[in-house]
N, C-alpha and C positions, 0 to 999 in steps of 0.2 A: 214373912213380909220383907224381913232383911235381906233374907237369900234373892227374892226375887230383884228386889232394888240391882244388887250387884251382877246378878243376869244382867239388867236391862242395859248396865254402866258399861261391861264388859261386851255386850251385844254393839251398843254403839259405838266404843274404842273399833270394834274387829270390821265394820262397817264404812267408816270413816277410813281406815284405814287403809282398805280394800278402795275407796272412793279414790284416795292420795294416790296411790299406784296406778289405778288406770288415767286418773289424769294426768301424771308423771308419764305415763306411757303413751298417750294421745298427742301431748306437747312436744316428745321427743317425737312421733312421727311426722308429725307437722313439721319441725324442724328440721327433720333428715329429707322431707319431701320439700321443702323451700331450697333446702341447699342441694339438691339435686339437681332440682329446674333451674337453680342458678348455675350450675356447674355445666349445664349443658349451653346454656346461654356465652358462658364465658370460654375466652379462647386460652383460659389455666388452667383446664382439665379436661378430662373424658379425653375421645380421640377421633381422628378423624384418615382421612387420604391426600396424599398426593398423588396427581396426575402430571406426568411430566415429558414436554415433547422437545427436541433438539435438534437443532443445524447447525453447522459451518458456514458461515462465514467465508469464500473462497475471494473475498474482492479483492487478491494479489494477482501482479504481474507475473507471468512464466508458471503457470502451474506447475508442471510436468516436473520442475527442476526444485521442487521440496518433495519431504518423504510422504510415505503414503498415507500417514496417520490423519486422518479426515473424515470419520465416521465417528459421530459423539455419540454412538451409544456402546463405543469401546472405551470410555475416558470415566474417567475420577470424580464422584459425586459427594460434597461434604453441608452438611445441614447442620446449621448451628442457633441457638437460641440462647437466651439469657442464664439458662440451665445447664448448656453444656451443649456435647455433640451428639446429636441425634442420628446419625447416619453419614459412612464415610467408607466408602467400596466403590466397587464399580458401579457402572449408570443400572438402575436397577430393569429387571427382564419385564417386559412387553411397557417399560418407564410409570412403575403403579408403584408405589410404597405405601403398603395399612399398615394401620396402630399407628399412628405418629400420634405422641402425644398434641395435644390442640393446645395450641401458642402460634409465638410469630416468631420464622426463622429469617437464615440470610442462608444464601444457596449458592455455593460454587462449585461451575462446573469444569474442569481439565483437561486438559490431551496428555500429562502425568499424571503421574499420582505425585510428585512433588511439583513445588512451583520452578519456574522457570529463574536460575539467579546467574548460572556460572556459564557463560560464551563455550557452543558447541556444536560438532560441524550436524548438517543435516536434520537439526532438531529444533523445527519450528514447533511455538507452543502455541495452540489456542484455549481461551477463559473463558467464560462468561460467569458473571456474578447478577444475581436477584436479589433485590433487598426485598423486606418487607412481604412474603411466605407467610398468608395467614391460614392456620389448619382452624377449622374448627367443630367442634364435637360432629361427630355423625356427618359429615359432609365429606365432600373429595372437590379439591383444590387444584383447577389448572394452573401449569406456569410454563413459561419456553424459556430456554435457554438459547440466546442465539451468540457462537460460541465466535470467536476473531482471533488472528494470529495479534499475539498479545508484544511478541520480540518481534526481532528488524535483520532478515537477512541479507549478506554478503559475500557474492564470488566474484572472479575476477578470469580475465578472458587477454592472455598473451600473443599480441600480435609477434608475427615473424619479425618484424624489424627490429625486435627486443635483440635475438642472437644475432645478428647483424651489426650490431654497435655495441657488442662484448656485451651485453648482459642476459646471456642465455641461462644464468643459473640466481636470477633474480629471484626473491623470494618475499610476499608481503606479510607483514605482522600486524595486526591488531590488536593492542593492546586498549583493557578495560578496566580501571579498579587496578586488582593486584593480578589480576587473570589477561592471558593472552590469548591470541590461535594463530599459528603459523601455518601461512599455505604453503607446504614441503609434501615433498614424498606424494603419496598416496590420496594428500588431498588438496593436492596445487588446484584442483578445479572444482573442487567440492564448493557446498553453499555454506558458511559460517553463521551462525545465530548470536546477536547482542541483546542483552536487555536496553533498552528505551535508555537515552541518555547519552553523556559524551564519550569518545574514544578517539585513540591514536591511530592512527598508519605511520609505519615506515617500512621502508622496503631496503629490504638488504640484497647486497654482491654478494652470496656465499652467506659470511660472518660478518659482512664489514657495510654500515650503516650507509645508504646512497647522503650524498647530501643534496638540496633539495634549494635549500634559497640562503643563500649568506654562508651561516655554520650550522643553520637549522636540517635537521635529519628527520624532523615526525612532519604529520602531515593533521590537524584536526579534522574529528569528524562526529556529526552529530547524528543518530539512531531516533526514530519512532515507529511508534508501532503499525504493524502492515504494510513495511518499507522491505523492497527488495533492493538490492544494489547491486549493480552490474557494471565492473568498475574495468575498461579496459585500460590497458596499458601498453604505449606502443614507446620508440623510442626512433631519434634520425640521427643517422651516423655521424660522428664529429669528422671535424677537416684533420687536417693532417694535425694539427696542433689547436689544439678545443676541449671540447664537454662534450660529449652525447647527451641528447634531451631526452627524456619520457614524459611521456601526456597521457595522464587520466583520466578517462570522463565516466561519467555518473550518471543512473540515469534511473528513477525510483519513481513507484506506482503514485504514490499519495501525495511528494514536492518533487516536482523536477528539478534538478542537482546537478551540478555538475563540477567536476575540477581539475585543470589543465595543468600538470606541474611540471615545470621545466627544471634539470637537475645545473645545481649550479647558475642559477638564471632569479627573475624573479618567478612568483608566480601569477598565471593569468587569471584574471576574475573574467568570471563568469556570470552574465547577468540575468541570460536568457536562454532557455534550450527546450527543444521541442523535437523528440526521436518517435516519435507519430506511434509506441507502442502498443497501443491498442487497436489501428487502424489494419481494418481488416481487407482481402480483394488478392485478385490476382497480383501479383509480383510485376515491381518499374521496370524500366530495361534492364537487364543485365548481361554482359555479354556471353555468346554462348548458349542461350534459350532463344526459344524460339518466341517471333510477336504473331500477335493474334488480335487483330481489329472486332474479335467478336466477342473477347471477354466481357464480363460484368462486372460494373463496378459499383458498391453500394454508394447510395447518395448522402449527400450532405444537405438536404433543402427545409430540413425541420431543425427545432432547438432539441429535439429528443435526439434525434442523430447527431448532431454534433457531440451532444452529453456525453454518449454511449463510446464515441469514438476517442472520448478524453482530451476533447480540443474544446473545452468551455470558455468563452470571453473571445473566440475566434469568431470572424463573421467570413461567408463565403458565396462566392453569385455562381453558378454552374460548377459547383464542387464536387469530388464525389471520391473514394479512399481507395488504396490499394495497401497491399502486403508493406506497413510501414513506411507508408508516404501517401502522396493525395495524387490524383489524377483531376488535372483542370483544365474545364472547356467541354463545348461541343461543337459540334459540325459549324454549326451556326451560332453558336454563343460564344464571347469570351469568357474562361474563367480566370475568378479573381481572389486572393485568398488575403485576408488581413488580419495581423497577429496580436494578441491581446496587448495590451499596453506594456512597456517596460519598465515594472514597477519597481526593479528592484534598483533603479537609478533615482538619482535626488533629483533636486527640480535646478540643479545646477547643469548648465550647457555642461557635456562633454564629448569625445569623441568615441565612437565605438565599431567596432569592427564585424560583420557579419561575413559568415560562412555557410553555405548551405547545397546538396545534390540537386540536381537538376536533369532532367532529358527531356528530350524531342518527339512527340507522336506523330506529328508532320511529315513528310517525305521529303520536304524544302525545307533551308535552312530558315529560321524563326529568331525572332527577338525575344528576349524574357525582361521585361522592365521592373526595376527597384523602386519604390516610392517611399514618401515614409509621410503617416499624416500626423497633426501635434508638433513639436518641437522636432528642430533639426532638417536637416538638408542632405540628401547625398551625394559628396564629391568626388566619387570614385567606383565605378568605371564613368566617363561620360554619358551624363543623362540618370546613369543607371540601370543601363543596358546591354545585357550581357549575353552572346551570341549562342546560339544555339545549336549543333548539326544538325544532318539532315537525320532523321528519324528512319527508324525499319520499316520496310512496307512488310505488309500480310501473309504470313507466312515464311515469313523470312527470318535466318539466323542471326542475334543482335549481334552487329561488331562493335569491337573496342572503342570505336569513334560514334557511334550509338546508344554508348551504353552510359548509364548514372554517372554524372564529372561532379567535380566537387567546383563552386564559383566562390568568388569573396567579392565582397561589398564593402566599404569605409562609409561609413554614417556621419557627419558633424554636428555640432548642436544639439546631440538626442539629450531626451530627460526621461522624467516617471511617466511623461504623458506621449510619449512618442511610439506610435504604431511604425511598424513595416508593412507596405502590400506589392502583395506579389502578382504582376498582369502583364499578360500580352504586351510588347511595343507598337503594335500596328491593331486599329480598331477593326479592321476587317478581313475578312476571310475566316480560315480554320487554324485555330494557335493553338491546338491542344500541346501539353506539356504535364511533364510529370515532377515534382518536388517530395524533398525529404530530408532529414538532418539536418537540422537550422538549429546554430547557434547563433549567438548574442554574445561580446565580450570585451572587455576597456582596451583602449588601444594605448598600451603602458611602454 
């Protein structure tokens, strides 16, 4: 009877026992299956894809004249997460990378494989960076990278009058930080690359620092990004006893710029410039080609046209663009062209000086009239009317008396709210005319 008791004790222990284990063993699958589902749910585990598609960015002036690096599926891919670096090579083949662990990155994407820090000729860099990269389990993640020239480049364009007034061996330096680039040798005409921010010009004789205004020898200059700069530099020969001048001007995709620096002199501000870059069409008069009454010229009659042609805040009545200037007028209409405000004046009267290209599509000679709407008055030419030749007929070779003259205008009274318009002096007949190169500048 005894024995049997301790059977039954021992029967029960081995039973119980065996019960604790598979319950132990059910709870833990419960458990290993809750945190599963939860794992797949959460962007801290399992894994998932990225799908990844890329462009450039080309909204710079001058294509042709940066390198040819411009295909972002040849540039530098780095994925980064609270963990660490997940990926960091070239842009990945057919743009698919599996197994990412599933979290949230940050995604930058390169035209190096390092960043952009140190000023260097020909080496524009574009970036693009995506925050907030969420992979998660079992899924595949689109994202674009749309990549922008990230630095600001810089070349420069030596007119002949440079050796002419002894500075045939001129040489310009930019300096940045502790870093320079000297346009010498090999890459007097090359395109220099800054990082975003301030730097110096000065422009050296040989060795020997020009001076510039007073004792001053640098010249400031301010860098952003998807800025090109195209900085010519001309110079007018001094009298028998004087200075030779050089004038600079600037002329960049993103702020029109400009800067006229006179050596030994002060320098000229510059309030206003418009070099019609973007303005596409057959070519103004120039001497030498031939004109042609049948060309085509794109129009100016919508705000989408304007946009595209980089003349925003201009308004125009029978407008329409050529190869960097405007063509204004038809047979029967006058064109009229009127310039965005001149903002970069206070609302104090002063006096300013305009210059700008001009020619004749007429066969008779034509008046071009200056106006100006807002503040200010023009007191020079009379009226503000500045004559015109007679223009090439059809077919015919342009001559020098035909061809794009450069005019000046004196302004009085202008401010921030002072327009220029550019029209016809006579309301009737055919005034077609061609414009281009319009500055704005303090008359110091």
């Amino acid at each position: 009877m005894k024995n049997n008791f301790y059977y039954c004790v021992d029967r029960y222990a081995k039973l119980k026992l065996e019960f604790m284990r598979k319950l132990f063993l059910f709870v833990t699958m419960a458990l290993v299956a809750v945190a599963c589902n939860k794992n797949y749910k959460d962007t801290e585990a399992g894994y998932g894809s990225l799908k990844i598609s890329a462009i450039t960015d080309r909204s710079v002036i001058s294509i042709q004249s940066r390198a040819a690096n411009i295909n972002p599926e040849t540039y530098f891919l780095t994925l980064q997460s609270d963990k660490g670096i997940a990926y960091n090579k070239v842009f990945p083949a057919g743009g698919t990378i599996p197994k990412l662990p599933a979290r949230t990155y940050v995604g930058r994407l390169k035209s190096e494989a390092t960043e952009f820090t140190v000023p260097a000729f020909d080496s524009p860099f574009y970036a693009a960076t995506v925050n907030n990269i969420v992979i998660t389990s079992g899924g595949t993640t689109p994202v674009e990278f749309v990549c922008k020239q990230a630095n600001a480049g810089v070349k420069f364009i030596y007119d002949v009058s440079l050796e002419t007034a002894g500075y045939g061996d001129i040489i310009p330096v930019i300096f940045q930080s502790e870093h320079n680039l000297s346009y010498s040798g090999a890459n007097k005409t090359a395109t220099g690359y800054f990082v975003v921010g301030n730097a110096t010009l000065k422009l050296l004789d040989g060795d020997t620092p020009i001076q510039i205004s007073g004792s001053s020898t640098e010249i400031p200059l301010t860098f952003a990004a998807k800025e090109l700069w195209t900085i010519t530099l001309k110079a007018v020969a001094p009298p028998d006893e004087g200075n030779a001048t050089i004038i600079a001007s600037v002329d960049t995709e993103v702020v029109d710029r400009s800067l006229e620096i006179t050596i030994g002199a002060t320098i000229v501000s510059t309030v206003f410039s418009e070099g019609f870059t973007n303005c596409t069409g057959p070519n103004y008069p120039i001497a030498g080609e031939m004109f042609s009454t049948s060309a085509s010229f794109p129009g100016l009659s919508t705000e989408l046209a304007i946009a595209n042609a980089g003349l925003t805040g201009w308004a125009f009545t029978s407008g329409y663009t050529c190869n960097k200037g405007l063509k204004m007028g038809v047979t029967a209409g006058n064109g009229i062209a009127t310039t965005p405000p001149l903002a970069n004046l206070s609302t104090t009267p002063t006096t300013v000086v305009l210059t700008f290209m001009a020619a004749n599509w007429e066969t008779t000679q034509r008046g071009l009239k200056v106006d100006v709407t807002g503040a200010g008055s023009v007191i020079s030419p009379v009226d503000g009317i500045v004559t015109l030749p007679v223009g090439t007929s059809n077919g015919a070779v342009i001559s020098e008396a035909s061809a794009m003259k450069q005019y000046t205008v004196t302004i009085d009274g202008a401010t921030q709210d002072t327009q220029i318009v550019f029209s016809p002096s006579s309301a009737t007949g055919s005034n077609r005319y061609f414009l281009a190169d319009i500055t704005v500048f303090l008359d110091e």
